[in-house]
C-alpha positions in Angstrom: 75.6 -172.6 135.1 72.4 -172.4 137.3 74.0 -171.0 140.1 74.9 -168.2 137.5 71.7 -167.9 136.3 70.3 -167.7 139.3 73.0 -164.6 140.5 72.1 -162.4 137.5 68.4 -162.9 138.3 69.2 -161.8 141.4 71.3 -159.2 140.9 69.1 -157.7 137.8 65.7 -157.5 140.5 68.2 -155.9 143.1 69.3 -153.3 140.5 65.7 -152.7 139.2 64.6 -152.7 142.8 67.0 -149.8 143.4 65.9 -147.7 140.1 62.4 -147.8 141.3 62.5 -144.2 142.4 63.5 -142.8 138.9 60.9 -144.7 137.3 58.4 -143.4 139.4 60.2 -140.0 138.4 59.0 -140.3 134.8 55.6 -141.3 135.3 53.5 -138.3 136.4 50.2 -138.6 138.4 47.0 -136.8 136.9 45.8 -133.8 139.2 42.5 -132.0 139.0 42.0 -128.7 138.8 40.8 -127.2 141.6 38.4 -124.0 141.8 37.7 -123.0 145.0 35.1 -119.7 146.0 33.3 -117.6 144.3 33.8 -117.0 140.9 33.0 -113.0 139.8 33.5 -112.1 136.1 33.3 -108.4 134.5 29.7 -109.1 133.5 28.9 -109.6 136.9 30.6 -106.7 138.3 30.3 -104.2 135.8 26.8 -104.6 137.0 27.3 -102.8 140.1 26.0 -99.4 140.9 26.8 -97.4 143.6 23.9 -97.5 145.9 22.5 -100.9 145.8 21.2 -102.7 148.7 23.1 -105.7 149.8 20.3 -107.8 148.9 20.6 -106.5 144.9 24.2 -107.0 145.5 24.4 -110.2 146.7 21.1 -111.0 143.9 24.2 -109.9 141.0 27.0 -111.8 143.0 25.7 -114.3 144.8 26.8 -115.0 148.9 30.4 -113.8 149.7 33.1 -115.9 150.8 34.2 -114.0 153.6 31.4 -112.0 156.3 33.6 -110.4 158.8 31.1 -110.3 162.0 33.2 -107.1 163.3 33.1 -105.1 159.8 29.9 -105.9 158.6 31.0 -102.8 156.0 32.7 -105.1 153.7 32.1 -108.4 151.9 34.9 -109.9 150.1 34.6 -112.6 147.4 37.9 -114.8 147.0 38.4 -116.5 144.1 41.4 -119.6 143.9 42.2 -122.0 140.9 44.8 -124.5 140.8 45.3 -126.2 137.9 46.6 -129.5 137.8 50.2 -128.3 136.7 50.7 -124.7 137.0 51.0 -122.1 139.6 47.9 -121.0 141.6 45.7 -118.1 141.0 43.5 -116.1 143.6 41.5 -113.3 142.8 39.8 -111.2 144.9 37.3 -108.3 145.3 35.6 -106.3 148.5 33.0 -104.6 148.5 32.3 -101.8 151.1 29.1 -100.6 152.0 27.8 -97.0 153.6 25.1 -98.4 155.9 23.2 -100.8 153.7 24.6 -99.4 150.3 27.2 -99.9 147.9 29.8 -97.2 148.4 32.6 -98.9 146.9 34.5 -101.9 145.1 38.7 -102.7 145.2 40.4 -105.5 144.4 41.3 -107.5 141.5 38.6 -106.5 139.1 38.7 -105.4 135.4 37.5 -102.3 134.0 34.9 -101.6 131.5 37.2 -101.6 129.1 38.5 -105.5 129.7 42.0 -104.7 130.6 42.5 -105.2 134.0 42.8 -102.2 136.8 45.1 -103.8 139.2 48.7 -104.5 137.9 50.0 -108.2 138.8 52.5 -106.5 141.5 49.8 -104.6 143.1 46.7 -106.4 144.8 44.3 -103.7 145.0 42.5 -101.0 143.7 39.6 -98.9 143.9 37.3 -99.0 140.8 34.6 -96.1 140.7 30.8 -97.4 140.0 28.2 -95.0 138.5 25.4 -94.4 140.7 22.5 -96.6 140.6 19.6 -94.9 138.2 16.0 -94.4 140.2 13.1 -96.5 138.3 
């Protein structure tokens, strides 16, 4: 009778030993979300006007993400989140300068209207900005 015992011990730790991974299955691991770059809203652009200095853009958007050393026409300002469970999102928006001006914006930005201008199929656009008003 012990020796019976002692087999469906056994035999019931080497069954749940081999179940392990299924159990592990069900229990799902808590994951952050994760917000990486800069983070640029329509307030923030729709403040834009043509002919700003870097200095009043980067005052409304804060540093860019990306300098390139060889263009130093363009900033661009990347924008990932990944939630915890979910598919990532990356926004992103460049800004091209005439000298030390704003000339122009594309990207994934939103008009003043809210709805966005780029499509989800189509990365970028260009979005006119009025010129800036003399003070």
């Amino acid at each position: 009778m012990r020796s019976l015992l002692a087999a469906l011990i056994v035999s019931s730790g080497l069954l749940a030993g081999c179940s392990f991974d299924s159990v592990v299955g069900l229990v799902d691991p808590y994951r952050i979300d994760v917000r990486q770059g800069n983070y640029v809203d329509q307030e923030m652009v729709a403040q834009l006007r043509r002919g700003m200095t870097r200095d009043q853009v980067r005052y409304v958007l804060g540093s860019p993400l990306v300098v390139d050393m060889f263009r130093t026409d363009r900033w661009d300002y990347v924008y990932r989140f990944r939630p915890g469970s979910g598919e990532a999102q990356q926004r992103v928006i460049s800004l091209f300068f005439a000298g030390d001006v704003l000339e122009r914006i594309e990207g994934d930005v939103a008009a003043a209207s809210g709805e966005p201008v780029a499509q989800p199929q189509q990365r970028s656009r260009v979005v006119e900005i009025p010129p800036a008003t003399v003070r």
